[in-house]
C-alpha positions in Angstrom: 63.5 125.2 37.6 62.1 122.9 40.1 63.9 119.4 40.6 60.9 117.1 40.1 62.5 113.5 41.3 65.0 111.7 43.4 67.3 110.8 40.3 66.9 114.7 39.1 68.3 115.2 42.4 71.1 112.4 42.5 72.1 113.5 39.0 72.7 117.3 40.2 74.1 116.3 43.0 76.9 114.4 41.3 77.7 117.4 39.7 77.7 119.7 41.7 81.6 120.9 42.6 83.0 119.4 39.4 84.7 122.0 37.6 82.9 123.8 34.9 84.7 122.1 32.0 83.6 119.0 33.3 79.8 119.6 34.3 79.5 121.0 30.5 81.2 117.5 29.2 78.4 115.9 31.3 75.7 118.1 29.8 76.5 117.3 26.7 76.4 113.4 27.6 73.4 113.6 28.6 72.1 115.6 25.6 73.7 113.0 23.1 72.2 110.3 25.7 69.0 111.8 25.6 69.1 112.6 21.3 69.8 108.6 21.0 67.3 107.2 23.6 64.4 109.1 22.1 64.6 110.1 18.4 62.9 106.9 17.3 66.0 105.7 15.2 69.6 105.0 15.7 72.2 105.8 12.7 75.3 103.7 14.9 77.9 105.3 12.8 76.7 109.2 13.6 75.7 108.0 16.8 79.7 107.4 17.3 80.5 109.6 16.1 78.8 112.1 18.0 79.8 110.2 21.0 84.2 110.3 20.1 82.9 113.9 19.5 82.1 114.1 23.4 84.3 112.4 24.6 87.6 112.4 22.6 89.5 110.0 21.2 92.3 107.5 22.6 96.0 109.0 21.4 99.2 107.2 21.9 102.1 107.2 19.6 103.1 103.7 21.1 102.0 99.9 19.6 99.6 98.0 22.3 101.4 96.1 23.4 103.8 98.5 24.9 100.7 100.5 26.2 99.9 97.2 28.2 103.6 96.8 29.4 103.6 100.1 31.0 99.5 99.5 32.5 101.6 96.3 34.0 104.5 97.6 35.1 102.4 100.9 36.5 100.6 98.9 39.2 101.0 98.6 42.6 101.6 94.9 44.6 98.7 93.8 46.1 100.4 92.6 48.6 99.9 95.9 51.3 101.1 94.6 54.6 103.4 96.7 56.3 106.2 95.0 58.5 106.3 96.4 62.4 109.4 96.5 63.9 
């Protein structure tokens, strides 16, 4: 197969060296991409479907506000200056 333009090119190249689990989860991205952009008409329901399909679903056990307590008390201090002594 020959690689016809630049964004063929950028596409395969972000690709390239993911692992092969991945680089199928992308091909079939870009099949579900391509089946919405161009079949004519859009049923949104089947159309997320298809997409949770792809991609999976969110899964926590925990209410959201507790999910956003540990998102909170996960991150870092922006404050990054290091003291020199």
């Amino acid at each position: 197969m020959r690689t016809l333009t630049q964004h063929e090119k950028q596409i395969l190249k972000e690709i390239h060296g993911l692992p092969e689990p991945l680089q199928k989860k992308m091909a079939e991205i870009i099949r579900f991409l391509k089946a919405e952009f161009f079949n004519g008409k859009t049923d949104e329901k089947k159309a997320t479907e298809h997409f949770l399909s792809v991609c999976g679903t969110w899964e926590d056990e925990r209410s959201i506000n507790e999910q956003l307590q540990d998102i909170y008390l996960s991150r870092k201090s922006a404050n990054r200056a290091e003291r020199i002594s």
